[in-house]
TORPATI-945729 format. One record per residue (C-alpha): residue in one letter; x, y, z. Coordinates in steps of 0.5 Angstrom, whole numbers, plus 500, padded with zeros to 3 digits. Layout:
AXYZ ...
***
This chain:
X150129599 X157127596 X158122591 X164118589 X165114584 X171109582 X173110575 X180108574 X178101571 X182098566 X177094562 X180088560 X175083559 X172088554 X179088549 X175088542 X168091544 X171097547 X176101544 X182099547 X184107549 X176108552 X176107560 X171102562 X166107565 X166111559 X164104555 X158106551 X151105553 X144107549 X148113546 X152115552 X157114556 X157109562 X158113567 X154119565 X148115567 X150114574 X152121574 X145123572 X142117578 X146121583 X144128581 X136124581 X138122589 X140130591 X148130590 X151136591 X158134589 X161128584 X169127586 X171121580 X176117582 X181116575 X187112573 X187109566 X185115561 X183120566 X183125561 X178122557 X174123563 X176129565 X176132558 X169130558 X166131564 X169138565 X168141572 X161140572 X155135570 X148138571 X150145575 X153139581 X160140581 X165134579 X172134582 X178129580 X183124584 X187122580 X193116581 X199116578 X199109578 X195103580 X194104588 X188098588 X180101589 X182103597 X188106595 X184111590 X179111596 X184113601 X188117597 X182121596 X182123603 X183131602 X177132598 X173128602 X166130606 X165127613 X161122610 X160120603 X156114598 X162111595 X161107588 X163103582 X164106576 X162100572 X156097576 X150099576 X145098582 X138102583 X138105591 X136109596 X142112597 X138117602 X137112606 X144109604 X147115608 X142115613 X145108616 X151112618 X148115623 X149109626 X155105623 X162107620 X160103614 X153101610 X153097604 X148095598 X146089597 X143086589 X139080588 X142076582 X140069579 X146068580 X151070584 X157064582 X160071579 X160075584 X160071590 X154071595 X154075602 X152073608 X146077613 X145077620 X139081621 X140088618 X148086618 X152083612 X157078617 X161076611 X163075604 X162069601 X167067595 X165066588 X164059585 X158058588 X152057584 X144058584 X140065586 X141070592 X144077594 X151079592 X155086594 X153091589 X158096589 X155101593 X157104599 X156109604 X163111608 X165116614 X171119612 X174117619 X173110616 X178111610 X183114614 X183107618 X184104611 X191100610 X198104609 X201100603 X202103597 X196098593 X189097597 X184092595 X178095598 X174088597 X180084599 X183088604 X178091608 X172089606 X174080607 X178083613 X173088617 X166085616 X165080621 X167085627 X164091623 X158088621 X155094617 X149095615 X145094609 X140096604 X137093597 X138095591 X132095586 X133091580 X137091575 X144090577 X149091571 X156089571 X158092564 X166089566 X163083562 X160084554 X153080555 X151085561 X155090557 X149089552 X144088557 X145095560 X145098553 X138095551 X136097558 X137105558 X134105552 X127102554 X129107560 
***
């Protein structure tokens, strides 16, 4: 299983938490870095190679990471300037397997992602979806069935299901990604392509972390080190 993770993330709402030259996956949590903790899950789940998507500071990530992370190896796309999250997506294509999980490097959402990949036997595209108290921050989602149908816009308030950033992918999806030089995979594929792709989903388990914001960033802290 190939896993890929974004982790260019600039970090800005951390400013003051963080050190300003720390990447936002390498934030610290319960001693260790952020990413090093989804790293460890993937190894868990059976993946037999990490490529890590960098921007901001790929040297620290690189640096610290090296060529491998428990005997599984890591290897880098790295993007010269800001290319979006489908941009770094698609710019990865010439290290890309057939089908691949695709996750965010500051989220954490506990998954099957056996089963994640399973739902491409089927589909191009599967998302993961996590149920927060409160989805007004992320924006809800909307199911049919076993299908996500459409994204619902932030604001919205009250308990329900949000997108949790975690994806199985078929390497021909990427390669049908747009061709400008910055590409939001949420805005500009995801809002675009859902209701006529309608992907599958599964559910994470909780708790689901955003750490780009200091209360989840402590709450993510304090849960890995009950863990």
């Amino acid at each position: 299983m190939q896993v890929v993770v974004l982790a260019g993330g600039l970090g800005t709402r951390l400013r003051g938490v963080i050190p300003d030259d720390t990447p936002k996956p390498m934030a610290t949590v319960a001693d260790r870095p952020f990413l090093e903790w989804l790293l460890e899950d993937g190894v868990r789940a059976g993946a037999t190679d990490f490529v890590l998507l960098v921007g901001h500071r790929a040297e620290a990530i690189r640096d610290h990471f090296g060529s491998a992370f428990s005997g599984v190896p890591v290897r880098y796309s790295t993007e010269a300037s800001p290319r979006g999250t489908g941009g770094a997506i698609r710019d990865a294509l010439p290290l890309l397997h057939d089908r691949f999980v695709v996750m965010n490097g500051d989220t954490y959402a506990p998954v099957d992602l056996g089963a994640l990949t399973a739902a491409l036997d089927d589909a191009d595209f599967a998302m993961t979806l996590a149920t927060v108290h409160e989805v007004g921050r992320f924006g809800g989602v909307d199911a049919d069935g076993a299908h996500v149908v459409a994204l619902r816009e932030k604001g919205q308030t009250g308990s329900g299901r949000i997108n949790a950033g975690v994806y199985g992918m078929r390497r021909r999806f990427v390669e049908s990604f747009p061709t400008e030089s910055f590409v939001s995979f949420e805005r500009d594929v995801m809002e675009v392509r859902i209701p006529d792709v309608r992907p599958p989903f599964v559910v994470a388990h909780e708790p689901f972390f955003d750490i780009g914001v200091p209360a989840d960033l402590r709450a993510a802290d304090a849960w890995f080190r009950g863990r």
